[in-house]
N, C-alpha and C positions, 0 to 999 in steps of 0.2 A: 470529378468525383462521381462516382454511380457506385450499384448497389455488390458488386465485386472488389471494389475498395478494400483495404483492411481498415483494420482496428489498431489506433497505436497507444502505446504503454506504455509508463515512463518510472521509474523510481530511482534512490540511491546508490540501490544494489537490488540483491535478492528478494526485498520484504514483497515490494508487486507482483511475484509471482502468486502469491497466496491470490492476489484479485485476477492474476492471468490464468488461474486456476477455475476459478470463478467462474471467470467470463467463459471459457471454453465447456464449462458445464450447462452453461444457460444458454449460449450461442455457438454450438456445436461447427455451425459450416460458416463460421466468419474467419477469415486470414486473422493474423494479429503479427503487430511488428512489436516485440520488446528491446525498450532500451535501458541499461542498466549503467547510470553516471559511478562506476565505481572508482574514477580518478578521486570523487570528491564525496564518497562517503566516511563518515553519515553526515547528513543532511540536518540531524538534530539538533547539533551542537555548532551550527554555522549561523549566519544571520540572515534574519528574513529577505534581508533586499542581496543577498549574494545565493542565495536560494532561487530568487524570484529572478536572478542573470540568468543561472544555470536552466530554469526551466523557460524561459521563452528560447533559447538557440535550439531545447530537445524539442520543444513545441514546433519551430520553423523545419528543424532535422527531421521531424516525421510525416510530418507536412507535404515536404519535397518530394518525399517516397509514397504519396495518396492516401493518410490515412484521411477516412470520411469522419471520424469521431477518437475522441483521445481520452484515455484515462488517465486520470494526475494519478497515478497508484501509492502515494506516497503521503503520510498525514503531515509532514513538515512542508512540505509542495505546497498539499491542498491550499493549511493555514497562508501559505506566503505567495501565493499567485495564482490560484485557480479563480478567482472575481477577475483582478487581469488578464491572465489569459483570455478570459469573454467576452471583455471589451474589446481586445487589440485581434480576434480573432474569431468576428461576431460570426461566421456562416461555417463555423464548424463546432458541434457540442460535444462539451468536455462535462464528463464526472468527474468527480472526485472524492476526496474521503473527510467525513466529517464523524468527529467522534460517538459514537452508538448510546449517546448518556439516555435521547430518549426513550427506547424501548427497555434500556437498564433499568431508566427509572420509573417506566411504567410497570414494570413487573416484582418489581424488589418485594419480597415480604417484610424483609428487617428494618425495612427504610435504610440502609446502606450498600452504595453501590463505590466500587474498585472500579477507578482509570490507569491504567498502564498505557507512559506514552515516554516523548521525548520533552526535554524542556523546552524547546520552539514550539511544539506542540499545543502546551499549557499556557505558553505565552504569549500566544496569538490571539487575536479580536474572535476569531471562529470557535474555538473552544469556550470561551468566558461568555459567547455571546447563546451556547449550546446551553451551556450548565444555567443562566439567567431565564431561558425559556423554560425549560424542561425540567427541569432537577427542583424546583421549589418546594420543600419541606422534606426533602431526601437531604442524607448525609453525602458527599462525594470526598472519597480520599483518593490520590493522587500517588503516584510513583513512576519515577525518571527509567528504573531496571539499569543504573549505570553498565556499561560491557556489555548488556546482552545483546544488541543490535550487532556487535564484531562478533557474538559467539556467535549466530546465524547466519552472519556473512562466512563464519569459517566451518560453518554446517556441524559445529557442536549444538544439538539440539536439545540430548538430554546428557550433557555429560558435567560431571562433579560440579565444575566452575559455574557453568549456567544453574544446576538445579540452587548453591549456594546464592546466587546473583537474585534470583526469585523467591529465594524462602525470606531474605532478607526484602525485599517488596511487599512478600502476602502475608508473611506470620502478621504485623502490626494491625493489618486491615482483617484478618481472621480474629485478632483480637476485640476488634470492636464490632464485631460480628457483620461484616460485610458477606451475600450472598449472591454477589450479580458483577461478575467480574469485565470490562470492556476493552478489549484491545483496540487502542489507541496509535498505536504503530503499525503498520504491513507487516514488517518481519518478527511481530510476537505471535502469531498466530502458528507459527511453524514449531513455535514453544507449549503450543496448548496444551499437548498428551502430559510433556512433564508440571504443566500448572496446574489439572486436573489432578495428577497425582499428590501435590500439596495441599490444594484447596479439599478435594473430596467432592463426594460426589452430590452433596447438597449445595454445592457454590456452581453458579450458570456461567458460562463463556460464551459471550457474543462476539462473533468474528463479522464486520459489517460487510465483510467482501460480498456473501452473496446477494446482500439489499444492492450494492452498487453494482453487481451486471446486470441486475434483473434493471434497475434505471436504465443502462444503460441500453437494453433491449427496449425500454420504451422509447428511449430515442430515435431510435432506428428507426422502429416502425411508423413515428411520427411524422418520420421525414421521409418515409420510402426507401430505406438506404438498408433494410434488411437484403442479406443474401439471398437469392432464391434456389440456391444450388442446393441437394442433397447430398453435397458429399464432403466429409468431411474437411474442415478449415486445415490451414498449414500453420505455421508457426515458424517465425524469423527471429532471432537473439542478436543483439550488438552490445560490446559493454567499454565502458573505455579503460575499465583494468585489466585485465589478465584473463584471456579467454578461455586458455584452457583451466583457469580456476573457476570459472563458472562453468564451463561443460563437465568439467568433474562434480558440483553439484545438483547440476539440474537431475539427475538419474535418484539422486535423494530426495530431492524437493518436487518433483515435479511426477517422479515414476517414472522418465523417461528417458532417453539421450536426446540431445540435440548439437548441430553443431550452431560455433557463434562465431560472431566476426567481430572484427576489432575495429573502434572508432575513437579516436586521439581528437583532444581538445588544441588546437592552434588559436591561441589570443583567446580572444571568445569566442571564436566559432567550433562548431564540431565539423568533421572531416573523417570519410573514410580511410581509416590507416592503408599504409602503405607496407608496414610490416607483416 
């Protein structure tokens, strides 16, 4: 590992691009390998220890290929294996994603702050153990967004079904006069423009992506494992569902083309396809 290394990146699907977004903003000339488990998305609606399978093979997968630091891009990840992964992989540092309740709740005027996440999410020790620090004498409402992680895997961002999927989330918590809204998932961020446009323009959207590259530039720098090149990072894609279904998004999601490669789950290992 040295300081030419990439960065690797790991989610369900699409939602870690919001943090590969991030990171590329914050650490402009660092590689990054993204991998996207879309064999087994979502991740939400699975159990923590088949979660926690899934992410040590992507952890060992990118591993193999020199990333010096790994982002869990993923808040069902996070909750279900990013403490494990640090134990079982103590000499390389992993971010990951932890619900934004405290700067929510530190700014709330109403005393009510809005979680949009998945049920793994909410039902994890990391979330309940967020809201017990941070959140005392704040109100926190909570919403699953049933379907809207598949609208964003299928790059409906702002269309009929998703804005329906979210009014049905916010109207209840605009009801109780909620002004501090926290995306608790990777892939709702990409739903912002149309959350804003529900909520209005006195309700806050905190997307934690960019507190997590900026950590993870601390990392770097802590360990000497900053790039020292001037020149612009590259960027790798692998996903194990349908490639050309994510090259056809990244140009929406990301601004960009890219191409991807394909990597098929055999037993529990991953493996470069052969297709």
């Amino acid at each position: 590992m040295d300081t030419t290394s990439p960065l690797g990146v790991f989610d369900s699907g699409v939602g870690g691009l919001s943090v590969l977004r991030a990171l590329r903003a914050e650490l402009p000339h660092e590689d990054v390998i993204y991998l996207a488990d879309q064999a087994h998305v979502p991740y939400g609606s699975r159990s923590l220890e088949e979660v926690r399978a899934f992410s040590g093979e992507i952890t060992r997968f990118l591993i193999a290929r020199g990333a010096k630091l790994i982002a869990v891009a993923c808040n069902t990840a996070s909750a279900a294996a990013l403490h494990w992964l640090r134990q079982r992989y103590p000499e390389i540092p992993f971010v990951g994603m932890e619900p934004a309740v405290k700067p929510a709740a530190e700014t709330t005027r109403s005393g009510v702050v809005g979680v949009l996440a998945t049920p793994a999410t909410f039902q994890g020790e990391l979330y309940a153990s967020v809201v017990e620090r941070f959140a005392r004498g704040v109100t926190v409402l909570q919403a699953t967004c049933p379907g809207l992680v598949g609208q964003i895997e299928a790059g409906e961002l702002d269309s009929e079904r998703t804005r329906r999927i979210l009014e049905r989330a916010l109207e209840p918590m605009l009801e109780r006069g909620v002004d501090t809204l926290v995306m608790g998932c990777t892939h709702f961020p990409f739903a912002i423009p149309a959350i804003q446009r529900i909520a209005g323009s006195g309700v806050r959207v905190i997307d934690p992506a960019p507190a997590v590259a900026r950590q993870a530039g601390r990392l770097l720098a802590a360990r000497g494992l900053l790039n020292p090149s001037g020149a612009p990072g590259a960027v790798g894609f692998y996903t194990s569902g349908e490639s050309s279904q994510l090259e056809a998004l990244l140009p929406r999601l990301l601004g960009e083309p890219h191409p991807v490669e394909s990597v098929a789950w055999q037993g529990n290992a991953l493996r470069i396809s052969s297709t």
